[in-house]
CHARMM internal coordinates of N, CA and C (Angstrom, degrees):
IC EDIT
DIST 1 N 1 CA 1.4704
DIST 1 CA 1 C 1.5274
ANGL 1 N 1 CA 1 C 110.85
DIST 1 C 2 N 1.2407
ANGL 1 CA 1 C 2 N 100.59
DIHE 1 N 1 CA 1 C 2 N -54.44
DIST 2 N 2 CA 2.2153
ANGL 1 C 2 N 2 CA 89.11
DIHE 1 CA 1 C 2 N 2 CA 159.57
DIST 2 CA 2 C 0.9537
ANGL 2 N 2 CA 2 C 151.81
DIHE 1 C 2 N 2 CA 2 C -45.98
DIST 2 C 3 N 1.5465
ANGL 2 CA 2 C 3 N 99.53
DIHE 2 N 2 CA 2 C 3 N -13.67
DIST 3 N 3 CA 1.9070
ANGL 2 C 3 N 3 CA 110.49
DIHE 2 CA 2 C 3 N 3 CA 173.32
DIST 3 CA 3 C 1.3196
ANGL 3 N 3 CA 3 C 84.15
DIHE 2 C 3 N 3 CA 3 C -104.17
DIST 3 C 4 N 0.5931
ANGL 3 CA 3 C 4 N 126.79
DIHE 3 N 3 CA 3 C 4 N 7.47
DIST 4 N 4 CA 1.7808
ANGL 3 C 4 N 4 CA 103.46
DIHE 3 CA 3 C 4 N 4 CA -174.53
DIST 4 CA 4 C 2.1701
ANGL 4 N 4 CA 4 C 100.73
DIHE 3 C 4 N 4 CA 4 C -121.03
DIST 4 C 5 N 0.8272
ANGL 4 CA 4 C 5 N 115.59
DIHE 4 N 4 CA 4 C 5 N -34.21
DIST 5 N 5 CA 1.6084
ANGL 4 C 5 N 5 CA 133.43
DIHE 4 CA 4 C 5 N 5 CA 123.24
DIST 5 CA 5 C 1.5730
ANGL 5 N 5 CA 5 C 101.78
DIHE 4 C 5 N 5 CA 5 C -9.69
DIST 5 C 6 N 1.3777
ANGL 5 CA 5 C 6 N 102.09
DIHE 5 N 5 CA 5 C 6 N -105.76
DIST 6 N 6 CA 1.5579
ANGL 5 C 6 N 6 CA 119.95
DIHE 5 CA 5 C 6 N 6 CA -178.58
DIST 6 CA 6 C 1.4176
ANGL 6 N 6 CA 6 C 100.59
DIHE 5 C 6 N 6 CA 6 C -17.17
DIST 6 C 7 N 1.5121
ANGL 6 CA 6 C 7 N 95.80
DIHE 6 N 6 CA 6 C 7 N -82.74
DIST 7 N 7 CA 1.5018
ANGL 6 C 7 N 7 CA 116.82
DIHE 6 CA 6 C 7 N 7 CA -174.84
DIST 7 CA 7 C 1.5072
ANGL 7 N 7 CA 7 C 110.56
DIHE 6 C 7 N 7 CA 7 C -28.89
DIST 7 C 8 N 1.0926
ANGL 7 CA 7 C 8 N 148.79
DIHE 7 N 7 CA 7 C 8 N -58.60
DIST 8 N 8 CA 1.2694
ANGL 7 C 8 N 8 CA 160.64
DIHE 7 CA 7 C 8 N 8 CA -163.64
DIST 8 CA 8 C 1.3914
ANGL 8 N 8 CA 8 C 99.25
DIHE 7 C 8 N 8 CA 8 C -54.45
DIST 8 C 9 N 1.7162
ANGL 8 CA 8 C 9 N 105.55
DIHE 8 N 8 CA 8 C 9 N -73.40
DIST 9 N 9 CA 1.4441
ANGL 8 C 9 N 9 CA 124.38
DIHE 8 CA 8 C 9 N 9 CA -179.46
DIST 9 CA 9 C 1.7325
ANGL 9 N 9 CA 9 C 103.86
DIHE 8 C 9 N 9 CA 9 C -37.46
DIST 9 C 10 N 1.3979
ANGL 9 CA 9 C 10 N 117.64
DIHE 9 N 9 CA 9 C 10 N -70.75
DIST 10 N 10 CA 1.6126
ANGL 9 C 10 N 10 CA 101.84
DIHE 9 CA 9 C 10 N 10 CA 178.88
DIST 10 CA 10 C 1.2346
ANGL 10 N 10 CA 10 C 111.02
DIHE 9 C 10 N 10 CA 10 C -65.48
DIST 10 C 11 N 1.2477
ANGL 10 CA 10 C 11 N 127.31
DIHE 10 N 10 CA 10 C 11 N 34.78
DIST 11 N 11 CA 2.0804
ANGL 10 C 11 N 11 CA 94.22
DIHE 10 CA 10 C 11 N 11 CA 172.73
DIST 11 CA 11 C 0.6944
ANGL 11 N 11 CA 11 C 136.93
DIHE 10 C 11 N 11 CA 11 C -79.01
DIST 11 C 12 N 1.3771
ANGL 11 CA 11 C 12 N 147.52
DIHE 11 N 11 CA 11 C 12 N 138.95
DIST 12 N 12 CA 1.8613
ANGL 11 C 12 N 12 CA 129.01
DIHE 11 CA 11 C 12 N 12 CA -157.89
DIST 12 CA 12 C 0.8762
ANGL 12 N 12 CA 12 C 104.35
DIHE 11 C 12 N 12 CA 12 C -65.34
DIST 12 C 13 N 2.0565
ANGL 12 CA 12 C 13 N 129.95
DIHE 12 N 12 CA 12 C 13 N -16.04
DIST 13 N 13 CA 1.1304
ANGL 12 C 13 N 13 CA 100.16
DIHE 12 CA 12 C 13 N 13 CA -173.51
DIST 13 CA 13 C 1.7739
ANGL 13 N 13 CA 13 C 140.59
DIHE 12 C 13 N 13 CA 13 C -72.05
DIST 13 C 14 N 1.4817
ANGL 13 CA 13 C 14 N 82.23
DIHE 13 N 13 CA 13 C 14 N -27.05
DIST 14 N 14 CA 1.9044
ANGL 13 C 14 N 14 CA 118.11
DIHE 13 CA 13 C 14 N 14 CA 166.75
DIST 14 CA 14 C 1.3460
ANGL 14 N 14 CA 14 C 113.21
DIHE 13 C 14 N 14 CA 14 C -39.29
DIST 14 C 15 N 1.6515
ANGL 14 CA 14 C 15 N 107.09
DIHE 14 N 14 CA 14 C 15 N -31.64
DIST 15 N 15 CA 1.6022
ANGL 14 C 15 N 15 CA 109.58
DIHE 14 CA 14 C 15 N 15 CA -163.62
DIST 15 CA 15 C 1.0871
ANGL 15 N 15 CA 15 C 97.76
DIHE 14 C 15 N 15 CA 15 C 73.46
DIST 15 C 16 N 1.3490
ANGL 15 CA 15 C 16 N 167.43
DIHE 15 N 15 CA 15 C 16 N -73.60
DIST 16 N 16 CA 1.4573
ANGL 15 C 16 N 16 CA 130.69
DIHE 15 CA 15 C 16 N 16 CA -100.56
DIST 16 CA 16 C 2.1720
ANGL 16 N 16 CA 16 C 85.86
DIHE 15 C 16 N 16 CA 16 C 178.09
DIST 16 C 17 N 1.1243
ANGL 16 CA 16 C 17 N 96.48
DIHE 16 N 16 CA 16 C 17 N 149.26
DIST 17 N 17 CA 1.8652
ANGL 16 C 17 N 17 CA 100.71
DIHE 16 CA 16 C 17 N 17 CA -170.18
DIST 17 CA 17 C 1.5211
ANGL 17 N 17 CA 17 C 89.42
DIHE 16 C 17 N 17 CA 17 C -70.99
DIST 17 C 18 N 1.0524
ANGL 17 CA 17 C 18 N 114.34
DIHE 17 N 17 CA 17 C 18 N 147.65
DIST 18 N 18 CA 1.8921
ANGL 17 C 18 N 18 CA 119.95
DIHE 17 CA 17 C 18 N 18 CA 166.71
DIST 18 CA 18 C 1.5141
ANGL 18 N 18 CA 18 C 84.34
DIHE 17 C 18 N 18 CA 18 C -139.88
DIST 18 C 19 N 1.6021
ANGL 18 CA 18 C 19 N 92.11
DIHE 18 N 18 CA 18 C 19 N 130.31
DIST 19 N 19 CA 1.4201
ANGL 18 C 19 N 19 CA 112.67
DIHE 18 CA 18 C 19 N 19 CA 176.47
DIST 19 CA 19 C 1.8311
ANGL 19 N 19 CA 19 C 101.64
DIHE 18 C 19 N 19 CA 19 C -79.01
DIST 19 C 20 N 1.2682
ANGL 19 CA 19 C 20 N 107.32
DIHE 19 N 19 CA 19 C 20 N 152.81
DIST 20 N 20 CA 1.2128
ANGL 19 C 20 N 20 CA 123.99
DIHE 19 CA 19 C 20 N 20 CA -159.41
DIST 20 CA 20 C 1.7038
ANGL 20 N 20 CA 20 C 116.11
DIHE 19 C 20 N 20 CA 20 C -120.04
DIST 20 C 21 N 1.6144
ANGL 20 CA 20 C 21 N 128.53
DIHE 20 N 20 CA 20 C 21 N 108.53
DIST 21 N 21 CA 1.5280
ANGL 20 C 21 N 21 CA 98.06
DIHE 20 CA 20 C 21 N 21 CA -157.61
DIST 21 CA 21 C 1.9584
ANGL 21 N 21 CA 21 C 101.85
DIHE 20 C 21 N 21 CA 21 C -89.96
DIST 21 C 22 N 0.8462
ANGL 21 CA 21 C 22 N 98.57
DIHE 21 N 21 CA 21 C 22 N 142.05
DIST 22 N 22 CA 1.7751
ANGL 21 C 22 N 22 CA 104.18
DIHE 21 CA 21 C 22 N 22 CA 158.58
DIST 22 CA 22 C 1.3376
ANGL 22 N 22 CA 22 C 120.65
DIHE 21 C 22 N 22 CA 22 C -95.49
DIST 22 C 23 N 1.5861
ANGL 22 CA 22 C 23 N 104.81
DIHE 22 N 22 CA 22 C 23 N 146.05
DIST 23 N 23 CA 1.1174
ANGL 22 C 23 N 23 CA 130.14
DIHE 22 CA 22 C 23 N 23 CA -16.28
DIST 23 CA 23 C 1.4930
ANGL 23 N 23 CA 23 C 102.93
DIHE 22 C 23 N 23 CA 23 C -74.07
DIST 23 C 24 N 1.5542
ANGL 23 CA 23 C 24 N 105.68
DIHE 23 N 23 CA 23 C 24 N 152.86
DIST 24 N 24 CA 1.4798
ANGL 23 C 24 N 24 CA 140.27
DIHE 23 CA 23 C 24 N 24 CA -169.82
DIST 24 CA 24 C 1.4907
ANGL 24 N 24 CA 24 C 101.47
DIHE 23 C 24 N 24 CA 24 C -87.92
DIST 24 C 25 N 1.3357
ANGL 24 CA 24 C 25 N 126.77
DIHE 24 N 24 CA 24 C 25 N 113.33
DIST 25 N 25 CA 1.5426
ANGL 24 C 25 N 25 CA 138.43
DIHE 24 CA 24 C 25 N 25 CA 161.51
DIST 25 CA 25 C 1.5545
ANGL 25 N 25 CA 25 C 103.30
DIHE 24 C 25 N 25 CA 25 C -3.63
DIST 25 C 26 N 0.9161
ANGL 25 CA 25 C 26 N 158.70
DIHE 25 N 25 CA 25 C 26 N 158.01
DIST 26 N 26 CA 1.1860
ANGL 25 C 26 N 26 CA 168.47
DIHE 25 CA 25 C 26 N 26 CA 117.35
DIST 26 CA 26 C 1.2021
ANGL 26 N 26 CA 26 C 129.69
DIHE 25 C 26 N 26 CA 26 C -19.28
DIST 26 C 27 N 1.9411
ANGL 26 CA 26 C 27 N 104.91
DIHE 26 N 26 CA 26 C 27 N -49.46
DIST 27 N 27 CA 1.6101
ANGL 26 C 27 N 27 CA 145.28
DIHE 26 CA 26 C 27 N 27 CA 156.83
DIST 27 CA 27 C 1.7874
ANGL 27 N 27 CA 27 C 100.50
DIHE 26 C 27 N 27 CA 27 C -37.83
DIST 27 C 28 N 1.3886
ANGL 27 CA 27 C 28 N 112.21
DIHE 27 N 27 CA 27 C 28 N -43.57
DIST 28 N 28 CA 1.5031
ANGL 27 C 28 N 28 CA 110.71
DIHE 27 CA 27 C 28 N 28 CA -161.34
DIST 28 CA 28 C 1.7463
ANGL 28 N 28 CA 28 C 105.28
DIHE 27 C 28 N 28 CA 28 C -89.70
DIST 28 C 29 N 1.4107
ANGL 28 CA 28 C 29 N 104.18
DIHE 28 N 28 CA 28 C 29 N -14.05
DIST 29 N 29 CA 1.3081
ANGL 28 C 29 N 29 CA 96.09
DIHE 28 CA 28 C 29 N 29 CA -176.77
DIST 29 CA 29 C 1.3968
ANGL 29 N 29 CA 29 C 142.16
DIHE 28 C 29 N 29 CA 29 C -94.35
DIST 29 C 30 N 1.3955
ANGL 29 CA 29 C 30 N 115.31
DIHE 29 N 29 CA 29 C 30 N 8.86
DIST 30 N 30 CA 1.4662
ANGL 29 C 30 N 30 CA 151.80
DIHE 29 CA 29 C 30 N 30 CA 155.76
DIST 30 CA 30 C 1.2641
ANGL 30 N 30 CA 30 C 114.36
DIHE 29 C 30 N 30 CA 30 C -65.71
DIST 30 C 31 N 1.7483
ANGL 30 CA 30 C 31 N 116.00
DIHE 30 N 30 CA 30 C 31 N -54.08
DIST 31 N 31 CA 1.2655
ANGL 30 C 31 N 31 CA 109.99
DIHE 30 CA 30 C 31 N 31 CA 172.36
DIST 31 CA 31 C 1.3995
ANGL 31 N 31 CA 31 C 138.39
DIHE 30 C 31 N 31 CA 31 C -84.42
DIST 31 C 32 N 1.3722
ANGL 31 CA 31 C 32 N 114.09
DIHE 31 N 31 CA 31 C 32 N -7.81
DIST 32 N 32 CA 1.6001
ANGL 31 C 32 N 32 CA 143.01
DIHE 31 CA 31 C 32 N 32 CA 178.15
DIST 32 CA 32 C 1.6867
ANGL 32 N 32 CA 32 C 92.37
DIHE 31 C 32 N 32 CA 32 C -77.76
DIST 32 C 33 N 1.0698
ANGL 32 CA 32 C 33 N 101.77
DIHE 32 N 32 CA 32 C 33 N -71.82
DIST 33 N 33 CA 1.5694
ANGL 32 C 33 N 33 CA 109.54
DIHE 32 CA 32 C 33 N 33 CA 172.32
DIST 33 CA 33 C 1.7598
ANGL 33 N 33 CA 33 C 119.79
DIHE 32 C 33 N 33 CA 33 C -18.17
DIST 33 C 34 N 1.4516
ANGL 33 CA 33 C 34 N 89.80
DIHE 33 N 33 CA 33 C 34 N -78.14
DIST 34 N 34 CA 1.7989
ANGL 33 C 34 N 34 CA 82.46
DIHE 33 CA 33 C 34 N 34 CA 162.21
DIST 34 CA 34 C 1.2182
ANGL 34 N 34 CA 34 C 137.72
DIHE 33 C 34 N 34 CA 34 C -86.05
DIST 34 C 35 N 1.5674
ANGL 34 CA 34 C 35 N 114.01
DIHE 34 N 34 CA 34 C 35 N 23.09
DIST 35 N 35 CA 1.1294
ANGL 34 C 35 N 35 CA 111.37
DIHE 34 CA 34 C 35 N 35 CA 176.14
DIST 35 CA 35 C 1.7473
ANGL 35 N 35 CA 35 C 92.33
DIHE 34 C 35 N 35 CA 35 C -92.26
DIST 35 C 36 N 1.2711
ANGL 35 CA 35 C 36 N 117.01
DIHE 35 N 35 CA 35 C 36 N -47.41
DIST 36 N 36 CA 1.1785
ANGL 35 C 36 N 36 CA 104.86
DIHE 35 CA 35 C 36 N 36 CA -179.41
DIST 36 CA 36 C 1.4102
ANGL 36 N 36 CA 36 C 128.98
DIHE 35 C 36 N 36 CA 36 C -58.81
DIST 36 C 37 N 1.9722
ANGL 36 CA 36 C 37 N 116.60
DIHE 36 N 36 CA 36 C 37 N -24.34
DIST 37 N 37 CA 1.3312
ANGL 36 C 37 N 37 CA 100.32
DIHE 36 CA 36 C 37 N 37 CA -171.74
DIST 37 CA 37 C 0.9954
ANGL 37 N 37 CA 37 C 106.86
DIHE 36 C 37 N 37 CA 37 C -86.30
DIST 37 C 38 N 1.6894
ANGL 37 CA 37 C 38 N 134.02
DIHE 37 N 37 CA 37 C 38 N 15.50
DIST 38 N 38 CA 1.6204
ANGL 37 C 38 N 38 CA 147.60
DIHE 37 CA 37 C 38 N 38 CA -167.43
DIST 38 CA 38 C 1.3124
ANGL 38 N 38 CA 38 C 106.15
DIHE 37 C 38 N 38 CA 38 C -65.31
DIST 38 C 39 N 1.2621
ANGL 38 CA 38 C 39 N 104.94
DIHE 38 N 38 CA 38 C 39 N -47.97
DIST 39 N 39 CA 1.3241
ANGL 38 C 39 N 39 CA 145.11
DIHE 38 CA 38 C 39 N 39 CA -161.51
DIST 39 CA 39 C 1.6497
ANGL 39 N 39 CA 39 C 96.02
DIHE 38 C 39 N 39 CA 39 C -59.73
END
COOR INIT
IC SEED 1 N 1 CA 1 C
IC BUILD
């Protein structure tokens, strides 16, 4: 879940790294989720 964490944080799509706190709301992890399998 931390590289994939990481991964999120750099995505070009973000523009720019946004640090990420752990552990991450629960709420946030549904939508991170498909942002990455968008991809």
């Amino acid at each position: 879940m931390l590289v994939v964490l990481e991964h999120g944080a750099r995505s070009p799509s973000l523009g720019q790294p946004l640090p990420l706190p752990l552990p991450l709301p629960p709420l946030l992890l549904p939508p991170l989720l498909l942002l990455l399998s968008k991809k």
